[in-house]
C-alpha positions as CSV (number, residue, x, y, z in Angstrom):
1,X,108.9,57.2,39.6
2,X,111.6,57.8,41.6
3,X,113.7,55.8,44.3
4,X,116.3,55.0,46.5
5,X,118.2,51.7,46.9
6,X,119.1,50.3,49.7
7,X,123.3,51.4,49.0
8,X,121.3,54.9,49.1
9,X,121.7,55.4,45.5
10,X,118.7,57.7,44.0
11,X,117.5,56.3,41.1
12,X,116.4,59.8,39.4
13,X,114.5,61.8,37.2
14,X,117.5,63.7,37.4
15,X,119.4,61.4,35.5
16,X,116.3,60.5,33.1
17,X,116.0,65.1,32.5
18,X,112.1,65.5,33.0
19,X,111.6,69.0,33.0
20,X,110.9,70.7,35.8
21,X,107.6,73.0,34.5
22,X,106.9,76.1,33.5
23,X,106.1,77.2,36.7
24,X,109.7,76.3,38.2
25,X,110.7,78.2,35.3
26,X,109.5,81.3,36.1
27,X,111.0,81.1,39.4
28,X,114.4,80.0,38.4
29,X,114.1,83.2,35.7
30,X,113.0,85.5,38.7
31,X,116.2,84.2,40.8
32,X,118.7,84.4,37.7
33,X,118.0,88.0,37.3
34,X,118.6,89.1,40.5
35,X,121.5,86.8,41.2
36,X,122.8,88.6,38.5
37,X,121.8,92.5,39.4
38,X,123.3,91.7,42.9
39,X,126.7,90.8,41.1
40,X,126.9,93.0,39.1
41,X,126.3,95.7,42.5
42,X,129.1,93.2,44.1
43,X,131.1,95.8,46.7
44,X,128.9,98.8,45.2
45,X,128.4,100.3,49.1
46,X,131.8,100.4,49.8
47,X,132.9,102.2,47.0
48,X,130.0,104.4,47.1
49,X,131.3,105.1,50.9
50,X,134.7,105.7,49.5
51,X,134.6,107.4,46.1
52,X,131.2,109.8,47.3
53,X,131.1,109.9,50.8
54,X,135.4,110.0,51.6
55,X,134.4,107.3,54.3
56,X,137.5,105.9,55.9
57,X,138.4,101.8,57.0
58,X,136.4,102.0,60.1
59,X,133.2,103.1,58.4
60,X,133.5,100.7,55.4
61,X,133.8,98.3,57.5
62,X,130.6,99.6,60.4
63,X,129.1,99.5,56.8
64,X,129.3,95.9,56.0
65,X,129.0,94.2,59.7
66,X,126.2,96.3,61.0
67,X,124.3,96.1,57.7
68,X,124.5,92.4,57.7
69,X,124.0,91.9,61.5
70,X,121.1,94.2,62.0
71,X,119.5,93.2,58.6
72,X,119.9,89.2,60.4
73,X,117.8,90.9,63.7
74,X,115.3,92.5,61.8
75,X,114.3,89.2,60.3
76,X,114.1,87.4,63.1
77,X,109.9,88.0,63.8
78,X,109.6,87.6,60.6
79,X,110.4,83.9,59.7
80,X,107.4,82.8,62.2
81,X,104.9,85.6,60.1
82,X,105.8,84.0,56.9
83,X,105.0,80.2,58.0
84,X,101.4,80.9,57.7
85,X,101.0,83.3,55.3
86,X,101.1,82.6,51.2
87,X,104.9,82.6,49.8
88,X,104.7,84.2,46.4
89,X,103.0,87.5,48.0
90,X,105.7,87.9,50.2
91,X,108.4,86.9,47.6
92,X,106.9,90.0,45.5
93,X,106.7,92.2,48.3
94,X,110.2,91.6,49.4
95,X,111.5,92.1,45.6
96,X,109.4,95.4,45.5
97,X,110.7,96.6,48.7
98,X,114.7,96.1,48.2
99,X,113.8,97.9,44.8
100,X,112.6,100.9,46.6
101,X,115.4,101.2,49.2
102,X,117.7,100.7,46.0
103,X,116.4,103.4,44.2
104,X,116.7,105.4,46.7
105,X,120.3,105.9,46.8
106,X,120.9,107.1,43.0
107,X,117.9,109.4,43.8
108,X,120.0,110.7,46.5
109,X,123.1,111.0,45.0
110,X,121.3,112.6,41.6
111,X,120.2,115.3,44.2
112,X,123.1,115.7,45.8
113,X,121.7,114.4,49.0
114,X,123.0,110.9,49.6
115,X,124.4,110.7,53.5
116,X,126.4,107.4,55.2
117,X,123.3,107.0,57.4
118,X,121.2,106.3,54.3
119,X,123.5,103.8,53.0
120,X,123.4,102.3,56.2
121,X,119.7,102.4,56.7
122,X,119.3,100.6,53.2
123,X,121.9,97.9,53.8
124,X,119.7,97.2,56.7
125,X,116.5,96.5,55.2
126,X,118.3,95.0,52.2
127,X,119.6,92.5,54.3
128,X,116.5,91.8,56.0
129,X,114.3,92.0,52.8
130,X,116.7,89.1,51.5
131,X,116.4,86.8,54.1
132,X,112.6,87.0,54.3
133,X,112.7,86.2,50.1
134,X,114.8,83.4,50.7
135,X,112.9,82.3,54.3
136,X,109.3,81.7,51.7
137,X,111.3,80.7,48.4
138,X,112.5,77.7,49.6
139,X,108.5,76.6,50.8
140,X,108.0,78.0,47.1
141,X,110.1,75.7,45.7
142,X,109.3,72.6,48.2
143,X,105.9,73.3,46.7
144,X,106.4,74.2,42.9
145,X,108.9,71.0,42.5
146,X,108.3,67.2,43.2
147,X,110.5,65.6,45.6
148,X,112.6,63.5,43.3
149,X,113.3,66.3,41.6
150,X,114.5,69.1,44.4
151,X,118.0,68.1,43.7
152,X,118.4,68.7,39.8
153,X,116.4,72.4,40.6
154,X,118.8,73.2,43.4
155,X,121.5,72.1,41.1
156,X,120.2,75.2,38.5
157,X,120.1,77.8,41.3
158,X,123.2,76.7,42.1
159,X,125.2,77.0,38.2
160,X,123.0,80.3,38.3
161,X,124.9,81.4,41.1
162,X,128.4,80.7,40.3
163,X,128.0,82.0,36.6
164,X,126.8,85.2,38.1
165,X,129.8,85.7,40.3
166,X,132.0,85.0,37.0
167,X,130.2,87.3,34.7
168,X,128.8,89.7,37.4
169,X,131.6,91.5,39.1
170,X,133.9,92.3,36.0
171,X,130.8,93.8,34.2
172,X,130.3,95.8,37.1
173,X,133.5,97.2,37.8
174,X,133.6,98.3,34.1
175,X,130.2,100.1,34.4
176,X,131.0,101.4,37.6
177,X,134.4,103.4,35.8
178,X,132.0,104.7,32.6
179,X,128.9,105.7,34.6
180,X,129.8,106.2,37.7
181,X,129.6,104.5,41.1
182,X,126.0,104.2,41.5
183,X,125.0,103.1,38.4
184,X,125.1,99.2,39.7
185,X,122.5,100.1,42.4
186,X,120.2,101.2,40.1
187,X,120.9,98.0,37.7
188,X,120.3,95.9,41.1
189,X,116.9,97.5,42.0
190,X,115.4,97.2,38.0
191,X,116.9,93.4,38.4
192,X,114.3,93.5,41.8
193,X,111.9,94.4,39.9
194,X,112.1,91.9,36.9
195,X,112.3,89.0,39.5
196,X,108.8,90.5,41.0
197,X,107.4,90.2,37.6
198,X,108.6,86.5,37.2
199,X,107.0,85.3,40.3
200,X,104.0,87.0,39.3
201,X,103.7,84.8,36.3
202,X,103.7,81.7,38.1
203,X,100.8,81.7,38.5
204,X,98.7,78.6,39.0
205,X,97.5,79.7,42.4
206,X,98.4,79.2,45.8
207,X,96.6,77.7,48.8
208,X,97.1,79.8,52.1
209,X,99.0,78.1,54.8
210,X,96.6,76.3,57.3
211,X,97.5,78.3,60.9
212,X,96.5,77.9,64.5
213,X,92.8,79.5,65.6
214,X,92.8,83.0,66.0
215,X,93.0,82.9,69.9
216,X,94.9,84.8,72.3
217,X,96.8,82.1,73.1
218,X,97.7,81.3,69.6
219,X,99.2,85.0,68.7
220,X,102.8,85.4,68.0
221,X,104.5,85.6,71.1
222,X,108.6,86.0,71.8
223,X,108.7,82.2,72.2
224,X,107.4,81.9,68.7
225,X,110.3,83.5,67.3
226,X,112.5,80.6,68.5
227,X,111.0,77.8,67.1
228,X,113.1,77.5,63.8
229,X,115.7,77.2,66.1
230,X,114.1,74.9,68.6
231,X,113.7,72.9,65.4
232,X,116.5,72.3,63.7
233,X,118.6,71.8,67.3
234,X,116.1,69.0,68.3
235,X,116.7,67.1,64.5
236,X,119.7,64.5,65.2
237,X,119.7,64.9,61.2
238,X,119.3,68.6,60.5
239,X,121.7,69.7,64.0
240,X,124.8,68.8,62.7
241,X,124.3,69.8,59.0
242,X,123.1,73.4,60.3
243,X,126.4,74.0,62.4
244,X,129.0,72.9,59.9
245,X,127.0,74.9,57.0
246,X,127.0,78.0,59.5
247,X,130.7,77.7,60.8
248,X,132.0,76.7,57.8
249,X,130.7,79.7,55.8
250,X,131.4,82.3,58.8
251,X,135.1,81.0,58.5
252,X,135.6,81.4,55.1
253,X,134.2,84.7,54.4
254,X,135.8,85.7,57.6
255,X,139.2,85.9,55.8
256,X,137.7,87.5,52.6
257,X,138.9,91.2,53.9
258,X,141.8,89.7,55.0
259,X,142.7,88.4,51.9
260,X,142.1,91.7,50.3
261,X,144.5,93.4,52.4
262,X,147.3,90.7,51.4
263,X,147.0,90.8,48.2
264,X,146.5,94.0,47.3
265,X,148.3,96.0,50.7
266,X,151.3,93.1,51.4
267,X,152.0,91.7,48.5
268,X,151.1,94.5,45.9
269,X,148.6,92.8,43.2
270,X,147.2,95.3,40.8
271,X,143.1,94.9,41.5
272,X,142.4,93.7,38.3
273,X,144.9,90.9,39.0
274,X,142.8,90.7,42.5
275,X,139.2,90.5,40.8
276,X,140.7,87.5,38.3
277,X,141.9,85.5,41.0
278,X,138.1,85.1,42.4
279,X,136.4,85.6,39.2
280,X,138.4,82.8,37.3
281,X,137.5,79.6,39.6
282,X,134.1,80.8,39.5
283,X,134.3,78.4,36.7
284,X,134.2,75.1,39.1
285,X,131.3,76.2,40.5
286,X,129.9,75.8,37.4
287,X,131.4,72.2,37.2
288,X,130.5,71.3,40.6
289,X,126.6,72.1,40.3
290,X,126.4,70.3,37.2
291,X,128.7,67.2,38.6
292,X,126.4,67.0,41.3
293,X,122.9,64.9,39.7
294,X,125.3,61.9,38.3
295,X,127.7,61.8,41.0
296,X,124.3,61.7,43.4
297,X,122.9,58.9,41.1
298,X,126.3,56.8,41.3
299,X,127.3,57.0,44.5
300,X,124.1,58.0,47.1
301,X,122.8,61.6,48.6
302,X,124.6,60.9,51.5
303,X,128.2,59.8,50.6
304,X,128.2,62.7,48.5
305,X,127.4,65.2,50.8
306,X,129.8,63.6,53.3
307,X,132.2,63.6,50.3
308,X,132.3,67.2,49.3
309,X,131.7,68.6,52.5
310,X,135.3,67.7,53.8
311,X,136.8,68.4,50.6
312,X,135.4,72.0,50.8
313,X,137.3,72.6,53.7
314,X,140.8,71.3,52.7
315,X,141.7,74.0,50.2
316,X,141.3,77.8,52.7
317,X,144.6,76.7,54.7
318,X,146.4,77.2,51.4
319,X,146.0,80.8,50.9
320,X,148.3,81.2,54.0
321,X,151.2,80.7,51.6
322,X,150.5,82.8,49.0
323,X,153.7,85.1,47.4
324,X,153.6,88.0,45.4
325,X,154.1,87.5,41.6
326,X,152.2,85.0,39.3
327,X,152.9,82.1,41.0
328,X,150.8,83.5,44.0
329,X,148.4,84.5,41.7
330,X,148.2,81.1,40.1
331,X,148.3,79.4,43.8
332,X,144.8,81.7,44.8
333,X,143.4,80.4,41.5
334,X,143.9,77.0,41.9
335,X,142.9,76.8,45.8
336,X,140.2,78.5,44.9
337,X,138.8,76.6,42.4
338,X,139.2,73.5,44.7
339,X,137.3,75.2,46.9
340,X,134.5,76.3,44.7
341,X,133.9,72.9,42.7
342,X,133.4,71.5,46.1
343,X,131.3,73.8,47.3
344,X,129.3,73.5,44.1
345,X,129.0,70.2,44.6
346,X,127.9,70.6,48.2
347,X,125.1,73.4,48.0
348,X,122.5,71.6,45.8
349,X,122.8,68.3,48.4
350,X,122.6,69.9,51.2
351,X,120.1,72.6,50.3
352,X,117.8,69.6,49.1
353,X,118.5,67.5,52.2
354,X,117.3,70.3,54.3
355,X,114.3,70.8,52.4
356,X,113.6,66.9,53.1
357,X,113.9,67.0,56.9
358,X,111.9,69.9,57.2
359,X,107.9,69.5,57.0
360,X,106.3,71.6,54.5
361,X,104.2,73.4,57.6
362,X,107.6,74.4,59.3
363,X,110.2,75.2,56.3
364,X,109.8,79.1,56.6
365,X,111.1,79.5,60.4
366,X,113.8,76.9,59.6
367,X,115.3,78.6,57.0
368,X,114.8,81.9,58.1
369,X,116.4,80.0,62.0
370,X,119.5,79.2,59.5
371,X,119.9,82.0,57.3
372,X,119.7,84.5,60.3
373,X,122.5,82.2,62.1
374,X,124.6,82.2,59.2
375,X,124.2,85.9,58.5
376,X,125.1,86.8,62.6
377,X,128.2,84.0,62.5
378,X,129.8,85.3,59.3
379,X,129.6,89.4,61.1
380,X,130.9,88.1,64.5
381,X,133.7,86.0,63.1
382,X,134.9,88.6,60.4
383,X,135.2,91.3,63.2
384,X,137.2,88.7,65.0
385,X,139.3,87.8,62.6
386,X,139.8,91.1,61.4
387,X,140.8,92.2,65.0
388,X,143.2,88.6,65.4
389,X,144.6,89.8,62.5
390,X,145.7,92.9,64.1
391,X,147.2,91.4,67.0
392,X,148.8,88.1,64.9
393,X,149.1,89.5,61.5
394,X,147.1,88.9,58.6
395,X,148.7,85.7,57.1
396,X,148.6,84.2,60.5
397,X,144.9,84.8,60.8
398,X,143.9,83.6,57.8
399,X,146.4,80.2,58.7
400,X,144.1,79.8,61.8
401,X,140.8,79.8,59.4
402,X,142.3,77.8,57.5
403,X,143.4,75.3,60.4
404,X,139.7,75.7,62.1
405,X,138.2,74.1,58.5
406,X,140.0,71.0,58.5
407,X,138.2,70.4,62.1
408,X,134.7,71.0,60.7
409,X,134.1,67.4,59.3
410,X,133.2,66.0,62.7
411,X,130.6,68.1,62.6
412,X,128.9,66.6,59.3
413,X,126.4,64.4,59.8
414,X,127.2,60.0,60.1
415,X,124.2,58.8,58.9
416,X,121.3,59.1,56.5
417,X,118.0,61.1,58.0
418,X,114.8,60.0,56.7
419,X,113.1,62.7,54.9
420,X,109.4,63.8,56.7
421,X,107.1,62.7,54.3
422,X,105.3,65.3,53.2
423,X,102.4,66.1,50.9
424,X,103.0,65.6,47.3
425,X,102.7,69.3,46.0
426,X,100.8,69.4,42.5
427,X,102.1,68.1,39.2
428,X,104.3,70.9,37.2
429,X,102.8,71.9,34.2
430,X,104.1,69.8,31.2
431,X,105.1,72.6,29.1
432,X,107.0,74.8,27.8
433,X,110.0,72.5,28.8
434,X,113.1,74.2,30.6
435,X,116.6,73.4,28.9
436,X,118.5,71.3,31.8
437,X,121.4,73.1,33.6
């Protein structure tokens, strides 16, 4: 059994390396897979936009904000319709449906028939697809995976992640120039389909939510839709985690297109020399994810969410300074991987904190409250940014995200929460054992 002291230090499975089940293995398989097919389609839509389609700036850009902040509105009814409905289904579903949307566009362009509205209309329900898979996987994974040990499985979503965005991209890129621009969309929606088929093995069975009588008064109304919301800004213990994870993610990939337009407009990097300055420090996410069970053990879940949450915001302000050559090559590299080992470190706490404030019966509308937040705050502030850049320059916008960061700490939160107890979900089955992470 697991525990936690009274200095807050978990004494672990994670340390001990149970294994999580076969069952967890299937879903950590199904994630893998299309972490990795949405990598490897990293920036496919633009360049679709601009290699097919001749699509200038202003349309790229329509492409990536409206995508995202329409996909974010579409999902918003449908955090509330997952709560009492069973998870895997709609996991499936959702994998089956960004598979279709995806296929559609090589279908297109093999025909000779691919338009901007259609990439549009498939970056919509893309978006929304995702963030009604990730709304019921995280009640999947409350329920496939005991308490003690959410933090070692969010710790292998989160290694999965970071390795993808390594390998991913550069893979990509290189397919992209042998077969073509669309060839990445079509590894995405096979890689859709694959993680369909892995939550399908699961298996084991799942028992449908309990939900309210079927009365008139107990139908879905507009109210419903804000109760994720309602939620988390009532928790003294979820509130301040929610709007440091949401502002500090808006902020940083706020400056990602700026950054692009320094390095490779102002200060004339080559975009090979572009993609290794992200792809490289990739590798401390890595580090991070798998740092993050013993330093948890040592020194308590709260201290070390505390911990790494500041230090994730004191590397951004650096990328104001960077020169042309190598030594501003090597400056991105190293701020960046400060700022991804901490951020790897980071994720898996605060992902497993939030699934420990959050009652089983209500985890669907929170994270579907958060991930629609987050998705809305990183459009709004990167078409800020991008038009303070405009008007200040593009080094002095990403200085001000940079500055903006270092305030975000007095939003973490001072003290432990007590996790709602919950139900203990069933035993994983002992075998075949997963290799840790």
């Amino acid at each position: 059994m697991s525990g936690v002291t009274e200095s807050g230090v978990v004494e672990s499975d994670v340390v001990r390396g149970r294994s999580l089940g076969r069952r967890f293995a299937w879903l950590w398989a199904a994630y893998a897979v299309s972490t990795f097919g949405t990598r490897l389609a990293f920036d496919a839509f633009p360049l679709i936009a601009v290699m097919v389609l001749d699509a200038g700036p202003a349309r790229v850009a329509a492409l990536a904000a409206a995508g995202l902040a329409v996909g974010a509105v579409v999902a918003v009814p449908l955090g509330p319709w997952v709560e009492f409905r069973r998870k895997r289904p709609v996991m499936v579903a959702m994998d089956l449906v960004r598979c279709a949307v995806l296929l559609s566009v090589p279908l297109a362009y093999a025909f000779g028939r691919l338009g901007f509205t259609q990439l549009l209309v498939v970056s919509v329900v893309v978006a929304a697809a995702d963030i009604t898979f990730r709304t019921a996987a995280g009640s999947c994974l409350k329920a496939l995976v005991r308490p003690p040990d959410l933090l070692r499985a969010n710790g292998r979503f989160e290694s999965t992640t970071w390795t993808a965005a390594m390998l991913g991209p550069p893979v990509g890129g290189a397919a992209v120039g042998l077969f073509g621009p669309v060839v990445t969309v079509a590894a995405d929606a096979v890689s859709y389909l694959l993680s369909a088929l892995g939550i399908r093995a699961i298996g084991g069975g799942e028992p449908r939510p309990p939900r309210p009588p079927r009365t008139e008064a107990s139908r879905l109304r507009a109210g419903d839709l804000l109760d994720g919301w309602r939620y988390v800004l009532a928790s003294p213990a979820l509130r301040p985690l929610f709007l440091n994870t949401v502002l500090v993610n808006g902020l940083i990939m706020a400056t990602a297109p700026l950054l692009a337009v320094l390095m490779l407009g102002d200060l004339g990097f080559a975009p090979w020399q572009y993609s290794l300055a992200f792809a490289v420090p990739c590798v401390g996410g890595l580090v991070g994810s798998r740092l993050t069970g013993p330093l948890v053990a040592r020194f308590g879940e709260h201290r070390v969410l505390v911990t790494s949450g500041v230090l994730r915001v004191c590397w951004p302000v650096g990328l104001a300074f960077v020169g042309p050559g190598t030594g501003g090559l090597v400056l991105v590299m190293v701020v960046e991987f400060g700022l991804i080992t901490s951020v790897g470190v980071y994720n898996p706490v605060y992902a497993t904190r939030r699934l420990e404030l959050t009652p089983a019966d209500r985890v669907a509308r929170t994270l579907s409250a958060w991930t629609v937040s987050g998705k809305l705050t990183t459009a709004a502030l990167t078409a800020v940014w991008g038009l303070l850049a405009g008007l200040t320059g593009t080094r002095t916008a990403v200085a001000l995200a940079g500055a903006l960061l270092l305030a975000t700490p007095l939003l973490l939160p001072r003290r432990t929460g007590t996790p709602t107890a919950a139900p203990a979900p069933p035993t994983p089955d002992p075998a075949p054992s997963v290799t840790d992470s």
